[in-house]
ZAGUDO-258715 format. One line per field, with one value per residue (C-alpha): x, y, z; residue in three letters. Coordinates in pm, whole numbers. Example, Ala and Ser with C-alpha at 12.3 -4.5 7.8 and 13.67 -1.06 7.14 Angstrom:
2
X = (1230  1367)
Y = (-450  -106)
Z = (780  714)
resn = (ALA  SER)
END
This chain:
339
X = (13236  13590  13711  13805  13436  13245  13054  12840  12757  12938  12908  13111  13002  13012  12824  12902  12992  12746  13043  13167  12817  12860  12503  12410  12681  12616  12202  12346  12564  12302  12059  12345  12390  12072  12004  12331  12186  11837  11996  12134  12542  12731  12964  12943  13273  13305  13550  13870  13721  13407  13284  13268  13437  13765  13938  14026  14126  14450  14529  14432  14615  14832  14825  14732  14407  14283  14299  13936  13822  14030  13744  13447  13654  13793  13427  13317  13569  13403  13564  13570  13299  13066  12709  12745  12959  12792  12525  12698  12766  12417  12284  12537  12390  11985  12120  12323  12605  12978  13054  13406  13342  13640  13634  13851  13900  13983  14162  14229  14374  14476  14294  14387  14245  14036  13923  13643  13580  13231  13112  12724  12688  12771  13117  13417  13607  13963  13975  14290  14481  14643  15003  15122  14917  15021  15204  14943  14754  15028  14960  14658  14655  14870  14995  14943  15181  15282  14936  14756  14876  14654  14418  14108  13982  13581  13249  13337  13713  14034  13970  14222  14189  14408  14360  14428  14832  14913  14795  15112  15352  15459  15561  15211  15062  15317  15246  14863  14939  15163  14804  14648  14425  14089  13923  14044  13885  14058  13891  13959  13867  13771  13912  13878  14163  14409  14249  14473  14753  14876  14801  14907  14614  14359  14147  14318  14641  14440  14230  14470  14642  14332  14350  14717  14630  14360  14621  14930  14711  14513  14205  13880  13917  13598  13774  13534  13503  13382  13209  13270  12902  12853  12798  13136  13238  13029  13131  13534  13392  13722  13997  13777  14183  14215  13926  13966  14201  13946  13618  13290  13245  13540  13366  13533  13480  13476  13487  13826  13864  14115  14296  14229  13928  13626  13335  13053  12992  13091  12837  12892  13211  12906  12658  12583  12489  12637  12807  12742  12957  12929  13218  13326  13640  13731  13860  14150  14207  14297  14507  14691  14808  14969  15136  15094  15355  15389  15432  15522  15600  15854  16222  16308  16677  16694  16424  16208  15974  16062  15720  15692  15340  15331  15204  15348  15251  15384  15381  15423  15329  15589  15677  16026  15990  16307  16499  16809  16882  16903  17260  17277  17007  17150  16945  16615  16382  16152  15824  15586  15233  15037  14692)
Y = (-15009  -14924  -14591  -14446  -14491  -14295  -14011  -13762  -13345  -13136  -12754  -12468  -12182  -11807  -11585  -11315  -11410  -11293  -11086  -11112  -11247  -11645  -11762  -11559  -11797  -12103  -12045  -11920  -12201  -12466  -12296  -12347  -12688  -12768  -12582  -12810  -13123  -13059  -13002  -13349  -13223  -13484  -13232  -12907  -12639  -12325  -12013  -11975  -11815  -11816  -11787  -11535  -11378  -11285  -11008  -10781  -10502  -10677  -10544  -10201  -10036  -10100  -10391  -10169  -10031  -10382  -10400  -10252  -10572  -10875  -10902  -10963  -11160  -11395  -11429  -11508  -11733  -12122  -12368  -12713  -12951  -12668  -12650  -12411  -12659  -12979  -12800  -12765  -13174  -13211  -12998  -13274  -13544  -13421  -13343  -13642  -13448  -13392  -13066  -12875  -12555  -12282  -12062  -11914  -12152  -12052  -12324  -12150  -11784  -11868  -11824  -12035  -12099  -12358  -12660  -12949  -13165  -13327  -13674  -13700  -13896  -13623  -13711  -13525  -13700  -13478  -13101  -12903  -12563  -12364  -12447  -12065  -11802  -11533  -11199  -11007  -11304  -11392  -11070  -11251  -11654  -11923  -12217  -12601  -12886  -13136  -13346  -13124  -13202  -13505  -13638  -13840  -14124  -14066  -14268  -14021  -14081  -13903  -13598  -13269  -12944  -12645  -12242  -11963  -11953  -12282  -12333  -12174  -12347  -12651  -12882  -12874  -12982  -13212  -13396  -13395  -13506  -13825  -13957  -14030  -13716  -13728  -13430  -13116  -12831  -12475  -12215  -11885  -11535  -11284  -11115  -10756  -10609  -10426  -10427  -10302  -10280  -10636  -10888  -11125  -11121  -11133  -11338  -11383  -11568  -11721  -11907  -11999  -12164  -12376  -12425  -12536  -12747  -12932  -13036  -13074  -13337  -13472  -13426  -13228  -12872  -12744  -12349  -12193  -11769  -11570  -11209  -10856  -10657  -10334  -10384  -10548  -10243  -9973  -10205  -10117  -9763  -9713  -9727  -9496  -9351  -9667  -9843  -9809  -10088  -10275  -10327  -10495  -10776  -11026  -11371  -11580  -11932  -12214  -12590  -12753  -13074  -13274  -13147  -12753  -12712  -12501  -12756  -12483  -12129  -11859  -11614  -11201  -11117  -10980  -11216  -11533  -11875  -12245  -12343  -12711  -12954  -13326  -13535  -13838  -14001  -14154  -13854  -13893  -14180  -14038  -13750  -13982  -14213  -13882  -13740  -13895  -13658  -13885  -14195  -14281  -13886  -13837  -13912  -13971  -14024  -13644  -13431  -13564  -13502  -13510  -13496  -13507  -13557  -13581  -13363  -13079  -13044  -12693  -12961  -13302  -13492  -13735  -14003  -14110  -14403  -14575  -14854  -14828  -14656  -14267  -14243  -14405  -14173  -14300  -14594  -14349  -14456  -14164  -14299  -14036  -13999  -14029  -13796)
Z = (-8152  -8217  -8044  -8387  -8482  -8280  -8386  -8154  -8161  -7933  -7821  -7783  -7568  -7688  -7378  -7138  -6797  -6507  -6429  -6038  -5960  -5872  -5782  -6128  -6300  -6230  -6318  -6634  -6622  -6614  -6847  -7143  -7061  -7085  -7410  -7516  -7406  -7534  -7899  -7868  -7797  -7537  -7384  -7395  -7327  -7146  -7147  -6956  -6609  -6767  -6326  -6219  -6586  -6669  -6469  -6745  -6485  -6470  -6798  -6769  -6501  -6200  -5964  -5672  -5853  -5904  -5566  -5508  -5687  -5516  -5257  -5467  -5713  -5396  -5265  -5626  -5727  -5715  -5457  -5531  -5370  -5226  -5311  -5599  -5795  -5697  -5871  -6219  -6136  -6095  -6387  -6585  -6433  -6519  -6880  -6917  -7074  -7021  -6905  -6906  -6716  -6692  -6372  -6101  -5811  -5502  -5233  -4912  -4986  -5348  -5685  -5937  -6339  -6334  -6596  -6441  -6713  -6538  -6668  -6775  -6409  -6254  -6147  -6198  -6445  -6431  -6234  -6363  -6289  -6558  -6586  -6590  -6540  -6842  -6808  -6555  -6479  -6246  -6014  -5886  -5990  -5886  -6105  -6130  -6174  -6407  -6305  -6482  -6804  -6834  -7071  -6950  -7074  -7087  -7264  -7549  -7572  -7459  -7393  -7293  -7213  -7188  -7105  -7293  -7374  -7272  -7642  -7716  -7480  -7755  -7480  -7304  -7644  -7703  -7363  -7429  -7799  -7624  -7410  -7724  -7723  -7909  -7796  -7652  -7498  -7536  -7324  -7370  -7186  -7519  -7803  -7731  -7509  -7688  -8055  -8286  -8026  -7945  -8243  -8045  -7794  -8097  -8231  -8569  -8371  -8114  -8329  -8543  -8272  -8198  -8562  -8591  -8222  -8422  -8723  -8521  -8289  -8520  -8303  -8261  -8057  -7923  -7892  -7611  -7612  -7349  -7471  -7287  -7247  -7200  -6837  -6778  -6892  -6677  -6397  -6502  -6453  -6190  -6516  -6728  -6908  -6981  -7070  -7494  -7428  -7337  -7576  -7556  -7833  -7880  -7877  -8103  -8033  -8308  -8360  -8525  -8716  -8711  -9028  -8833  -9068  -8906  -8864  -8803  -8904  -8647  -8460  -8460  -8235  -7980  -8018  -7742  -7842  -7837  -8175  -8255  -8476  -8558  -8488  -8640  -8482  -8838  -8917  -8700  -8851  -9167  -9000  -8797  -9081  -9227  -8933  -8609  -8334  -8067  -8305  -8682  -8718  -8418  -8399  -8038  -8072  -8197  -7933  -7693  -7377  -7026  -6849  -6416  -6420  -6042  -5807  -5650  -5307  -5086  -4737  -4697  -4366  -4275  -3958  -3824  -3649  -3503  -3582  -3433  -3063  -3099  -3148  -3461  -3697  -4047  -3990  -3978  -4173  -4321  -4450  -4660  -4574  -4902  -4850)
resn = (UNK  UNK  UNK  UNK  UNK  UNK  UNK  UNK  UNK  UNK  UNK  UNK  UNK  UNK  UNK  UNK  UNK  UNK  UNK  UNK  UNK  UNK  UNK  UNK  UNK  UNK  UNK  UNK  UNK  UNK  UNK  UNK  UNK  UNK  UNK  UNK  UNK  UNK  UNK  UNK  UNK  UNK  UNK  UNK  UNK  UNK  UNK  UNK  UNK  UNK  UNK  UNK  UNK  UNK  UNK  UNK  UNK  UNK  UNK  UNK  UNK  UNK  UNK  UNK  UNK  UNK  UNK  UNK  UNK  UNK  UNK  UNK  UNK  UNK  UNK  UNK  UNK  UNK  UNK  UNK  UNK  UNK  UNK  UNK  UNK  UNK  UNK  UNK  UNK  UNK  UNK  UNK  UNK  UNK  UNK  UNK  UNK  UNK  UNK  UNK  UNK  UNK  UNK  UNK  UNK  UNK  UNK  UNK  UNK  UNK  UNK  UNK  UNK  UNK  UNK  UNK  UNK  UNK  UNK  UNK  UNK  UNK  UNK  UNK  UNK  UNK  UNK  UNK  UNK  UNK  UNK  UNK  UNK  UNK  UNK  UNK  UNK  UNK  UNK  UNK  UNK  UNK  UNK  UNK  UNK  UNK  UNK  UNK  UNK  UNK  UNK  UNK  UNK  UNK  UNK  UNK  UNK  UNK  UNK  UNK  UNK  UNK  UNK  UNK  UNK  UNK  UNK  UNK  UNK  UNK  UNK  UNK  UNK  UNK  UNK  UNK  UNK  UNK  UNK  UNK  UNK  UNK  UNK  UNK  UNK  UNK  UNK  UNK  UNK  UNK  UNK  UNK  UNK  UNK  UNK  UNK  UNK  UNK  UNK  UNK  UNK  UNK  UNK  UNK  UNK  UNK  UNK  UNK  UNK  UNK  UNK  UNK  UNK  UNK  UNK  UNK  UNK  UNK  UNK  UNK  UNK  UNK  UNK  UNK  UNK  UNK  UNK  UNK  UNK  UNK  UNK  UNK  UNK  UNK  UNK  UNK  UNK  UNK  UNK  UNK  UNK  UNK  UNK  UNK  UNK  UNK  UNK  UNK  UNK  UNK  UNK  UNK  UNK  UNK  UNK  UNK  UNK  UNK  UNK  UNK  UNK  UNK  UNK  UNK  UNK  UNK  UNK  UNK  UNK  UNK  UNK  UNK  UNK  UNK  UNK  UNK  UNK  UNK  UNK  UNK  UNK  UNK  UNK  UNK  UNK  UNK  UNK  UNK  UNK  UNK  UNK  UNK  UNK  UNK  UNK  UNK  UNK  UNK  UNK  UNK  UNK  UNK  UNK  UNK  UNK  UNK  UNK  UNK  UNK  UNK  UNK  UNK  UNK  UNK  UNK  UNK  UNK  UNK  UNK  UNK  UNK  UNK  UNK  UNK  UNK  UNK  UNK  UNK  UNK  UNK  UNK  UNK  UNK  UNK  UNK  UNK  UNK  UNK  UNK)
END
C-alpha cells in the first residue's frame, strides 16, 4: 500500500494528571492506553508533562516559593529506562499501539520536557526534549538540541511531535515540515492560567496554532490537553493570593486535518476522555498538491533553513595519541570518542 493511502483511528488525550504522584501516573497512564487500543486507535497522544502534571506554581509566584515543591517534582519526574517507564513500553507492547507520552524527565540533577514516541513493540521509536523551555519554564527545565527536531519514520508514517510553544517557533515547524511529516503530536499542559489576562496562553490561540500547524504542513495534528482538578488546586494551597490566576478546567485538546479542519467534536473544558478521529493519508495528498512548504511552494534562493540537527553534548571524551616525538605537538592527532 502506498504511504499516502493509509488510513487508521488515532486518539488524543484530555485527563488530569495524578498530580506529583508518579506510580499513580503511569497506572493512569496505562489504563488510557488501553481504553485507546481497545476502541481500535493505533497511537494514542498525551499532554506536555502530562507525569507527574504540569508545574503551574511556576506561574504564580516567585521562584523561591516554588522551591517547597522542587523535591517532590525531582523525585516524580520519570527517568528514562527505569522500571516505571519500561512499563508505559510494555503497556504499548500488550495494546499493540503507538504511544507518545509527555512528562518531565529527569537525567542526573536536570529536569527536562519530555516527548517518547513508543512503537506498538514496545520500543522507543524517537525520545525528545523541548527545544526551549518558555518564559518561567526555564527557572526549573533545561533545553534540547537540534536532534530533537526529528521526525520518525514509524508502521504508521512520519510522525513529529512538538511541546507547547515550540508550535509557535516557525523554524521548528519548518524543520519538521522539511522530513516529510505525516503526523504530528502537539502536547500541551492546559488552558486555564491567566483567563482573561494573557490571550495568548488560551485556548482560542493555542488551538488555532495546532490549527494553522495542520494547514501550513499539510498533515494530521493529534493536539493533546491536560485538565487542572480541583485537587491540583487544594494542593497549590501555599499561593492561595494568587491562585485566581490559576483555574480548574482548561482541557482543550482536538484532532486537525490536514486542511486545519477539526476531525471530532470537542469534550467540556473540565471533562476527561480520549477524542478519536479517522485518518486517511489521501488527504495530504490533496493539501500537498496545493501548497507543499518544503517543496513546489518554497523559494530557496530567497529564505531558507539552516538546521544542526546534531547533538549537543556538555563533555566529550577524547584520546591524544602520538605521532611525532613530544616536541613537535602540531602533528597531534585528536581522535573523538563517539558514546
Amino acid at each position: 500500500m502506498s504511504e499516502y493511502h493509509k488510513k487508521f483511528k488515532v486518539a488524543a488525550v484530555q485527563a488530569v494528571p495524578a498530580f506529583l504522584d508518579l506510580d499513580a501516573g503511569i497506572e493512569k497512564a496505562c489504563g488510557l492506553i488501553g481504553e485507546a487500543a481497545d476502541n481500535g486507535a493505533s497511537l494514542v497522544a498525551f499532554p506536555e508533562t502530562w507525569l507527574p502534571g504540569y508545574p503551574f506554581w511556576i506561574w504564580l509566584n516567585s521562584p523561591a516559593m516554588g522551591m517547597q515543591y522542587l523535591h517532590r517534582y525531582m523525585d516524580n519526574s520519570l527517568v528514562v529506562g527505569t522500571p516505571p517507564y519500561e512499563k508505559l513500553c510494555r503497556a504499548a507492547k500488550d495494546n499493540n499501539i503507538h504511544v507518545l507520552i509527555g512528562f518531565s524527565e529527569r537525567d542526573k540533577g536536570t529536569l527536562y520536557i519530555s516527548q517518547s514516541l513508543i512503537g506498538p513493540e514496545g520500543t522507543v521509536l524517537n525520545h525528545r526534549r523541548k527545544l526551549k523551555p518558555t518564559h518561567m519554564e526555564r527557572t526549573m527545565f533545561g533545553e534540547g538540541d537540534g536532534s530533537d527536531l526529528k521526525v520518525t519514520e514509524t508502521d504508521l508514517g512520519m510522525v513529529g511531535a512538538l511541546s507547547c510553544w515550540e508550535h509557535l517557533q516557525p523554524l521548528n515547524r519548518y524543520a519538521l515540515f522539511a522530513q516529510n511529516e505525516q503526523l504530528h503530536i502537539a502536547s500541551w499542559p492546559s488552558f486555564s492560567l491567566y483567563t482573561g489576562l494573557a490571550y495568548a496562553l488560551g485556548p482560542e490561540l493555542n488551538m488555532a496554532s495546532s490549527a494553522t500547524y495542520a494547514a501550513e504542513g499539510q498533515c494530521f495534528v493529534i493536539a493533546a490537553c491536560g485538565v487542572v482538578s480541583m485537587e491540583m488546586l487544594e494542593m497549590l494551597d501555599h499561593v492561595k493570593p494568587e491562585m485566581p490566576l490559576l483555574q480548574a478546567g482548561g482541557g482543550h485538546a482536538m484532532i486537525f486535518g490536514p486542511d486545519g479542519r477539526p476531525l471530532c467534536d470537542p469534550l467540556d473544558p473540565a471533562a476527561e476522555g480520549l477524542l478519536y478521529a479517522d485518518v486517511d493519508f489521501g488527504e495530504i495528498i490533496i493539501a500537498k498538491a496545493t501548497a507543499d512548504p518544503a517543496g513546489h511552494y518554497s523559494r530557496p534562493d530567497v529564505t531558507r533553513l539552516l538546521f544542526n540537527d546534531k547533538p549537543q553534548r556538555p563533555v566529550e571524551k577524547f584520546t591524544i595519541f602520538e605521532t611525532q616525538p613530544m616536541m613537535e605537538p602540531q602533528d597531534t592527532d585528536i581522535i573523538i570518542e563517539e558514546d
